[in-house]
C-alpha positions as CSV (number, residue, x, y, z in Angstrom):
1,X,-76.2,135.5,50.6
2,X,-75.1,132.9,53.2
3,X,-75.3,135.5,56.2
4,X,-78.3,136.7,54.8
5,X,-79.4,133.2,55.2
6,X,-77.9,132.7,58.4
7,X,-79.7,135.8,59.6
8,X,-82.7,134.8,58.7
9,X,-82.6,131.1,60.4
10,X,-81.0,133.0,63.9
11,X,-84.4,135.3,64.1
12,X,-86.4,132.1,63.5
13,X,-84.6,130.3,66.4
14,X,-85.3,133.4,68.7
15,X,-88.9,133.6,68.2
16,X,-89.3,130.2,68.2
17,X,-87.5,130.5,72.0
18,X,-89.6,133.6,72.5
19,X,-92.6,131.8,72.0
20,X,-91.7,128.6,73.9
21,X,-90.7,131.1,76.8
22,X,-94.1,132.6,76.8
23,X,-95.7,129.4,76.5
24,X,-94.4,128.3,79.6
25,X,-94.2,131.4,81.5
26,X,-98.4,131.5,81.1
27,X,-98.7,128.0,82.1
28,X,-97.2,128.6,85.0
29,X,-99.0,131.2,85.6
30,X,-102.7,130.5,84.7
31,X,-102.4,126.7,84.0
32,X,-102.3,124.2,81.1
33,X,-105.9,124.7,80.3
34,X,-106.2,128.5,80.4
35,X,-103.6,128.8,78.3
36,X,-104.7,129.2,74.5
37,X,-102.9,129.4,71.7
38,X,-103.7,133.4,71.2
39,X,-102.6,133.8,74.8
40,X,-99.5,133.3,73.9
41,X,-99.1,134.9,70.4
42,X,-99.9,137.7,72.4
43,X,-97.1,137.5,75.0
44,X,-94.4,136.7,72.7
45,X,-96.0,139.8,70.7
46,X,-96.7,137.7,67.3
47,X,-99.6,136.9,65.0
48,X,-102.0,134.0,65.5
49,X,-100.6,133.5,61.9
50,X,-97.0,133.5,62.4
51,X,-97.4,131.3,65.5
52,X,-99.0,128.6,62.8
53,X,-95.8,129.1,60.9
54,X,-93.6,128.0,63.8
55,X,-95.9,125.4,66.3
56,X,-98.9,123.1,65.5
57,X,-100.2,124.2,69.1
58,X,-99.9,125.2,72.5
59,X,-98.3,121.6,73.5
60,X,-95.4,121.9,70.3
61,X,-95.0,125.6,71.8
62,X,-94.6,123.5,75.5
63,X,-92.5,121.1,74.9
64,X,-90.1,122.7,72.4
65,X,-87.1,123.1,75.0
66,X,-87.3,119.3,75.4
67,X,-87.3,118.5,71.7
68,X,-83.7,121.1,71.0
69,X,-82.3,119.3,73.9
70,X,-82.5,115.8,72.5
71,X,-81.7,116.7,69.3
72,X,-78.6,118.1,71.0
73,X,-78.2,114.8,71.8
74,X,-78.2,113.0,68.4
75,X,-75.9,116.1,66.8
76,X,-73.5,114.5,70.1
77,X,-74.1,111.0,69.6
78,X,-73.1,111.7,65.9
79,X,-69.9,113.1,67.2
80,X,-68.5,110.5,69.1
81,X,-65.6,108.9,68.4
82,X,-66.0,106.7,65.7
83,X,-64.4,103.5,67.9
84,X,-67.0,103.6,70.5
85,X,-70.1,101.1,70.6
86,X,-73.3,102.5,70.0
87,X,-74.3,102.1,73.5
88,X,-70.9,103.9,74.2
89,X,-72.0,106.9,72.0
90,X,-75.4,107.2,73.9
91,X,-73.6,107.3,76.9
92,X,-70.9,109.8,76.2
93,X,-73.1,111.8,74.1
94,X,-75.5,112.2,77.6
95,X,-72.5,113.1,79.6
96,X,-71.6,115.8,76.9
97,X,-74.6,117.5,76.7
98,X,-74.5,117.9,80.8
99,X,-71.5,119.6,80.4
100,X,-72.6,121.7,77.9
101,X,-76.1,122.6,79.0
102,X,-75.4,121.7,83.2
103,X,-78.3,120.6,84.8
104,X,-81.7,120.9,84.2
105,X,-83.7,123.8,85.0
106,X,-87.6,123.5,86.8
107,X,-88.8,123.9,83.1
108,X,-88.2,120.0,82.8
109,X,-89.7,119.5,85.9
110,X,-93.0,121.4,85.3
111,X,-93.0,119.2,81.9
112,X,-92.9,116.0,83.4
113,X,-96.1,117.2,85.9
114,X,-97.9,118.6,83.4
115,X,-97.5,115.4,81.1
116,X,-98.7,113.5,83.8
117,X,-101.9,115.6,83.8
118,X,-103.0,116.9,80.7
119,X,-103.3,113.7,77.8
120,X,-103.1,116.1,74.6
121,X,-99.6,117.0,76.0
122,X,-98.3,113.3,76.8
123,X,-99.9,112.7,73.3
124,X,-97.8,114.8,71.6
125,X,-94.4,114.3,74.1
126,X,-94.7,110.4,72.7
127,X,-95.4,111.5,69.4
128,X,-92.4,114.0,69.5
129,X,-90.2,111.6,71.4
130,X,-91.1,108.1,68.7
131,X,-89.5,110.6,66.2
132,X,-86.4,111.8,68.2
133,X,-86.0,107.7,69.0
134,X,-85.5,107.3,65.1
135,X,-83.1,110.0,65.0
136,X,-81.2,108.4,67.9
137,X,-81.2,105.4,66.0
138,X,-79.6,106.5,62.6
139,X,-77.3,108.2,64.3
140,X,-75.9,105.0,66.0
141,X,-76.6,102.5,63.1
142,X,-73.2,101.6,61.9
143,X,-71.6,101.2,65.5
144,X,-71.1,97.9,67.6
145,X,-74.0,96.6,69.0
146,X,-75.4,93.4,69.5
147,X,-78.2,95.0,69.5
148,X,-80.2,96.9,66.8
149,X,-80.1,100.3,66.3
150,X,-84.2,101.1,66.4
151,X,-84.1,98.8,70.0
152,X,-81.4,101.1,71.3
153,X,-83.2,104.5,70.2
154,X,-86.3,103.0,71.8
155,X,-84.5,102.3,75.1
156,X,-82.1,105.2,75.2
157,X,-85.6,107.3,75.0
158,X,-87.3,105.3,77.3
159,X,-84.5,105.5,80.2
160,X,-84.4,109.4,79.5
161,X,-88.0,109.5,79.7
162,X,-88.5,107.2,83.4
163,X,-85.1,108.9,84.6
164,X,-87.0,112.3,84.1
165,X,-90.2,111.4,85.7
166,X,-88.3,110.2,88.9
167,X,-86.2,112.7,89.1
168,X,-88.9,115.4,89.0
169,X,-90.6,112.8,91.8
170,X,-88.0,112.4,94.0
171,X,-87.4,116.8,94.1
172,X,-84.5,116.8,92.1
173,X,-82.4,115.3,95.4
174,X,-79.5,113.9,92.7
175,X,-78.4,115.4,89.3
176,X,-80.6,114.2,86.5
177,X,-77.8,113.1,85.0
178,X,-76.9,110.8,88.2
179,X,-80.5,109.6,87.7
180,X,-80.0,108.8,84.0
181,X,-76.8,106.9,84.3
182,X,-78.8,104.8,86.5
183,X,-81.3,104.1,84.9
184,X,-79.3,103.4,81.8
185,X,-77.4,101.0,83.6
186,X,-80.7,99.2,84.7
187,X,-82.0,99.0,81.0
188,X,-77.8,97.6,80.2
189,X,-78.0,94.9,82.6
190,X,-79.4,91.3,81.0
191,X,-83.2,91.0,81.4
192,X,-82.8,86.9,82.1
């Protein structure tokens, strides 16, 4: 039973990748706008149906490399040592997932121009990230902080979110990890 189970969740996560590969392969290609949803049901050679069954649209279908990645994240923060702050975990679980994953490919790069442009795909990168930010935060409720655990989610996300922008500005000239630490350190810094 259990590898029939564990069969069955490994062929959803490889269409789900197949799908988010031909989203962005056509968007590249043809643009945001051209792109519809039956566009790529076709090229990941799937039903309109069974695309229904996996995204709510083209933009979940987008941005769904971005939303594995920072849930990546919280499985990491959750992993930290158990002594570290919560601010401690963030960090440690951000240099993890570099190692694990290296850098970033020009798939975050197109995300961050495209969000720029089209507002039904910012919309729904906010929407996505608001959730992952509450996932950030359970995961480091319970650690050191003098600060609380929704306000760190918030500003982890945030600093991910301004790192990536200028990192995609500036042509990728330092690792986005460089670029995060940074901006991590900015946000860590007293505001007075």
């Amino acid at each position: 039973m259990d590898t029939t189970v564990g069969l069955r969740e490994r062929k959803k996560a490889e269409t789900r990748q197949a799908v988010h590969e031909a989203a962005l392969r056509l968007v590249l290609e043809h643009g945001f706008d051209a792109v519809t949803v039956e566009a790529i049901s076709d090229a990941a050679n799937i039903s309109r149906r069974t695309f229904s069954n996996y995204f709510a649209g083209k933009e979940d279908a987008l941005l769904y490399g971005e939303e594995q990645r920072v849930r990546q994240l919280v499985d990491l923060v959750r992993a930290q040592p158990a002594g570290l702050s919560a601010w401690e975990a963030l960090c440690g679980a951000l240099q993890s997932l570099s190692e694990i994953m290296g850098e970033p490919d020009r798939e975050r790069v197109l995300r961050a121009r495209l969000a720029k442009r089209h507002p039904s795909l910012l919309a729904r990168q906010l929407a996505t990230m608001a959730t992952l930010e509450r996932e950030l935060a359970d995961a480091v409720a319970g650690r050191a902080s003098d600060v609380p655990p929704r306000v760190l989610g918030a500003a982890f996300m945030t600093a991910m979110r301004l790192a990536n922008q200028e990192w995609a500005e500036e042509g990728q000239t330092r690792t986005f990890v460089e670029v995060v630490l940074e901006t991590l350190g900015q946000i860590a810094r007293p505001f007075a």
